[in-house]
C-alpha positions in Angstrom: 0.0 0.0 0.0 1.5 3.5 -0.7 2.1 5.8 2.2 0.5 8.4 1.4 -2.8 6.6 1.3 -1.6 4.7 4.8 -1.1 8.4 6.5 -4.6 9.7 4.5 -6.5 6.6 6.5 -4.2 6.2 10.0 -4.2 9.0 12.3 -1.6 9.3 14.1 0.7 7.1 11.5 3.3 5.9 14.1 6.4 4.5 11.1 10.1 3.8 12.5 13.4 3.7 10.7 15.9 1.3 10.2 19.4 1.4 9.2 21.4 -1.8 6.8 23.6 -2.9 9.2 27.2 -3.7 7.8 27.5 -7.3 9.1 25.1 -10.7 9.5 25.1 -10.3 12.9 23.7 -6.7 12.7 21.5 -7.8 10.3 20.2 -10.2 12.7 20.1 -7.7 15.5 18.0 -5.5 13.1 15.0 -8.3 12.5 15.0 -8.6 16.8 14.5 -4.8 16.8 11.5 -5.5 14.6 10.0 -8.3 16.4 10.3 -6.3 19.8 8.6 -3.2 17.6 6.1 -4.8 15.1 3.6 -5.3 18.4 3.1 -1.3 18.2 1.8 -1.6 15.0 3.6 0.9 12.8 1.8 2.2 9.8 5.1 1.4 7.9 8.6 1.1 8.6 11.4 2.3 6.0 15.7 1.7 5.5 17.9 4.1 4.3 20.7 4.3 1.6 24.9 4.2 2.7 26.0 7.1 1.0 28.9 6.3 -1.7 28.6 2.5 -1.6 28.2 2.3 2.6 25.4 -0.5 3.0 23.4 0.5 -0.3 23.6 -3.1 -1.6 21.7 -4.0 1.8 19.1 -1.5 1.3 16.8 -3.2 -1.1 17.4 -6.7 0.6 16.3 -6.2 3.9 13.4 -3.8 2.8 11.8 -6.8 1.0 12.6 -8.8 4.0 11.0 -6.5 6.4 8.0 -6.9 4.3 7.7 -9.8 3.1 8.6 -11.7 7.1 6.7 -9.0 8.8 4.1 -7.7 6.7 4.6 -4.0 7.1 4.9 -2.2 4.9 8.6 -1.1 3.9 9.7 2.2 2.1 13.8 1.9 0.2 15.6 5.0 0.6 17.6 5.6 -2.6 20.5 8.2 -3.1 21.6 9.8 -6.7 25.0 9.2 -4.7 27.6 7.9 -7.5 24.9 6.4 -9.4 24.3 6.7 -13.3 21.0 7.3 -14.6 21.5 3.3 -15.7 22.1 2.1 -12.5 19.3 3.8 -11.1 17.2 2.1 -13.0 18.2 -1.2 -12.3 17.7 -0.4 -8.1 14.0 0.6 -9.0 13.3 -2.3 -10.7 15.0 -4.1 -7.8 12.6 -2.2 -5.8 9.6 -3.1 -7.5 10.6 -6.8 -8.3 11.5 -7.1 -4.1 7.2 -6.0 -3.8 7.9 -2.4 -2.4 5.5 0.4 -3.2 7.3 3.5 -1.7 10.6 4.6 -1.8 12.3 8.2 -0.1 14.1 9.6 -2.7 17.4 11.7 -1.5 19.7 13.6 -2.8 22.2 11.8 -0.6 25.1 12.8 1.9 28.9 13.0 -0.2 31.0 10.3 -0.1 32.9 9.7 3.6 36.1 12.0 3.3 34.1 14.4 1.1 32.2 17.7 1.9 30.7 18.6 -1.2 28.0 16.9 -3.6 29.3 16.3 -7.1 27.4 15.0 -9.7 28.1 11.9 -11.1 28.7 11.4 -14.9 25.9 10.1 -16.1 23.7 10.9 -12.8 21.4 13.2 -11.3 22.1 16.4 -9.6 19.8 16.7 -6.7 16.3 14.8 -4.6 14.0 16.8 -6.9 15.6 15.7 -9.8 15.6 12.1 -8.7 11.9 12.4 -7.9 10.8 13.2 -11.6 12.7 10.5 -12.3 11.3 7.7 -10.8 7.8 9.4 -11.1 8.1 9.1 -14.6 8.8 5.4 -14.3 7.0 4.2 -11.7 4.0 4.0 -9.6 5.7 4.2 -6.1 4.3 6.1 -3.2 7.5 8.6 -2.9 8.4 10.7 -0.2 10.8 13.7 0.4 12.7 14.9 3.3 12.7 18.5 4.6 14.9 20.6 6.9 12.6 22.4 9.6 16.2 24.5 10.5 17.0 25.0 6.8 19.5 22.6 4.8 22.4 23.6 5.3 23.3 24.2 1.9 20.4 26.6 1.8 21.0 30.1 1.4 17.9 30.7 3.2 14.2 29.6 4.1 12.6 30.8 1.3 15.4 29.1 -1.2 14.9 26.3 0.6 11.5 26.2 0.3 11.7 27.2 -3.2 13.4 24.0 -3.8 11.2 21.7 -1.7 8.2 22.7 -3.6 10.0 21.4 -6.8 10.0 18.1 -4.9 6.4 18.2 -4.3 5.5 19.3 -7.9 7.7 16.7 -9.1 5.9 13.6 -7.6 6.9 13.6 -4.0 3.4 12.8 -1.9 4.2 13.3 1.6 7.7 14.5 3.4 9.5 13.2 6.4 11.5 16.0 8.3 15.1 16.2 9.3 15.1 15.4 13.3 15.0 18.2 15.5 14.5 19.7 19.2 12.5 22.4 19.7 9.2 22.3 18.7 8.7 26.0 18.3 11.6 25.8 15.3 9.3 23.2 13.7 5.3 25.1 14.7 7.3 28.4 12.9 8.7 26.6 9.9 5.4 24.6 9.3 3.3 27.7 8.3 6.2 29.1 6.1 5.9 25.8 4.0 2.4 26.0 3.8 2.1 29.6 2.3 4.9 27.9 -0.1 2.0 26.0 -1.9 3.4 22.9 -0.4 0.2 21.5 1.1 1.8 17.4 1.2 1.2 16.1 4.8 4.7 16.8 6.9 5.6 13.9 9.1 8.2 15.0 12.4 11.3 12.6 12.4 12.2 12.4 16.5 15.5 10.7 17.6 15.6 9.8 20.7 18.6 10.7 23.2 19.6 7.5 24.1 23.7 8.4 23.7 24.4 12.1 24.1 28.3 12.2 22.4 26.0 10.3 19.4 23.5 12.9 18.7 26.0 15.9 19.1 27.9 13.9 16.3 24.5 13.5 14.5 23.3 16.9 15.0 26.9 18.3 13.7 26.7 16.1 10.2 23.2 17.7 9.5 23.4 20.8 10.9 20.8 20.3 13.8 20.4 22.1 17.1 20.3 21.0 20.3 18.1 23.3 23.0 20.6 24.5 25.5 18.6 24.0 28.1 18.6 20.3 27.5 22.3 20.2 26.6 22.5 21.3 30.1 20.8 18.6 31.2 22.5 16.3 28.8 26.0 17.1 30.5 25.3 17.3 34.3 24.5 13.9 33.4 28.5 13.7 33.5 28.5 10.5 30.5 25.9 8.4 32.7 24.4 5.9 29.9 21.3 5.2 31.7 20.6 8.4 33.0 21.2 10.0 29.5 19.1 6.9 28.4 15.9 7.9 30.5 16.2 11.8 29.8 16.2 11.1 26.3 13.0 9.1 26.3 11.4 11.6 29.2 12.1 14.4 26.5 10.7 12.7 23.4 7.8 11.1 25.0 6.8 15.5 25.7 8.2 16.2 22.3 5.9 13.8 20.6 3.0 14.4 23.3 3.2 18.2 22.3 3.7 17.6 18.0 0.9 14.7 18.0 -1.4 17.3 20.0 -1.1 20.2 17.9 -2.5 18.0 15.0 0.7 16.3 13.5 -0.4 13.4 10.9 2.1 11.4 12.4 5.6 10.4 14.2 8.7 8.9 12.4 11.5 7.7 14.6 14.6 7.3 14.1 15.3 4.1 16.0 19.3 3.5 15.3 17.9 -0.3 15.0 17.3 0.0 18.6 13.7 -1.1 20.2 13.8 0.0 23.9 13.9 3.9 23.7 10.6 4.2 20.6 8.8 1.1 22.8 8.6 3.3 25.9 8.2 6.3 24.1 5.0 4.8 22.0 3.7 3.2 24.8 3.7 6.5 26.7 1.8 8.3 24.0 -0.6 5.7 23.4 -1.5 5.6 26.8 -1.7 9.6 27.3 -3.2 10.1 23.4 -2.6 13.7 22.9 -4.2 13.3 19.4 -7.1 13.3 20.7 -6.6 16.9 22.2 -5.6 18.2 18.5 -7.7 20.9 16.4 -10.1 20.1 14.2 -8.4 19.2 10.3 -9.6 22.7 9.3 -7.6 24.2 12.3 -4.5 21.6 12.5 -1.2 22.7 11.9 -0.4 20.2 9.0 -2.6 19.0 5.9 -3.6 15.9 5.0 
């Protein structure tokens, strides 16, 4: 089933996301993390694409296994990353022939050791661009990402916005947003898009805290913030595991609480192929459900 119709008929869509581990036993770790996860019945799960060669082959394999083994249903990722035009073409039919309907189409991160995106010879320059192209050739539900504190290759939020409504225009049907924070950064971006023409429903992506020094080094690749209030928090923590563990979930369970109120279609976590921290979370909104407390659709801060 495409996404886009899943999110149209599941309020909230709960989806999580999984990376392609590098080794069989990751891989096996992976399908545990789904067991433990498939019980909170996700409206669809998706894996993402190794920039420049980095777990891409797995990509494909394990999102017809998550399917196919767990019957839910599994969006590829897929990067214009040192790929021809050609070889693009062979991963979507991969795609299709592996029983996928949706893929996320990217732009993609440069090459480990590099800092800049260069087009391949014989490739595509950029996610918009990679969108037309598999619209043209296929009937996937496709998605987009966005960047509620600006990409940072933006020059500014109305470039940036520019260039996400080519996305939109070009076949993407829903978007999945960089992680982030602070709520406010993503309630003041939100209506920005909107008057943008982009009226796709916008799904939050939340990581959970559950290893400090790893978001920092997340949050410095894409260019995300951390509130300093809880960086503050983070560090009188003094590199305590657990404690970091449990603040992490404490402050995603409110982030979510606070989105899924305000009339959010949705919640995408980024799990890091890790069950605990999105079961407690999950289980903490289902039990509160601060959907139920959100605006009517004609009042709600996202479209549908």
């Amino acid at each position: 089933m495409r996404i886009d119709e899943i999110i149209a008929t599941t309020r909230p869509c709960f989806s999580f996301e999984f990376f392609p581990p590098r080794t069989a036993e990751g891989v096996d770790g992976l399908y545990e993390t789904m067991r433990a996860l498939k019980p909170l019945d996700p409206g669809f799960v998706s894996v993402t694409y190794g920039a420049g060669g980095a777990t891409r082959e797995g990509t494909v394999e394990i999102s017809g296994t998550l399917k196919r083994e767990f019957g839910v249903e599994t969006m590829a990722h897929l990067s214009c990353v040192a790929e021809t035009a050609e070889r693009l073409v062979e991963i979507l039919a991969r795609i299709e022939h592996a029983g996928l309907e949706n893929v996320l189409a990217l732009r993609g991160d440069p090459p480990r050791g590099e800092t800049e995106f260069e087009q391949p010879e014989g490739g595509l320059s950029s996610s918009a661009e990679l969108a037309a192209f598999i619209s043209e050739r296929h009937d996937f539900g496709l998605g987009g990402a966005c960047f509620p504190e600006v990409h940072p290759e933006a020059t500014d939020l109305d470039a940036d916005l520019a260039f996400l409504k080519t996305k939109v225009d070009a076949g993407a049907g829903f978007l999945i947003t960089q992680l982030f924070f602070d709520n406010r950064v993503f309630f003041e971006w939100l209506p920005a898009v909107r008057r943008a023409g982009i009226d796709v429903p916008v799904i939050p992506g939340v990581m959970p805290i559950t290893s400090y020094a790893q978001i920092k080094r997340f949050c410095e690749l894409c260019a995300a913030t951390i509130p300093q209030p809880l960086a503050e928090a983070m560090e009188a923590l003094d590199g305590d595991e657990a404690a970091e563990l449990e603040l992490g979930i404490a402050c995603a369970a409110r982030q979510c609480d606070e989105l899924l109120a305000a009339g959010v279609p949705g919640i995408h976590f980024y799990t890091l192929n890790k069950a605990p921290a999105t079961r407690a979370i999950l289980g903490a909104l289902r039990a509160a459900r601060p959907w139920e407390r959100a605006p009517s659709p004609s009042a709600t801060v996202t479209a549908s």
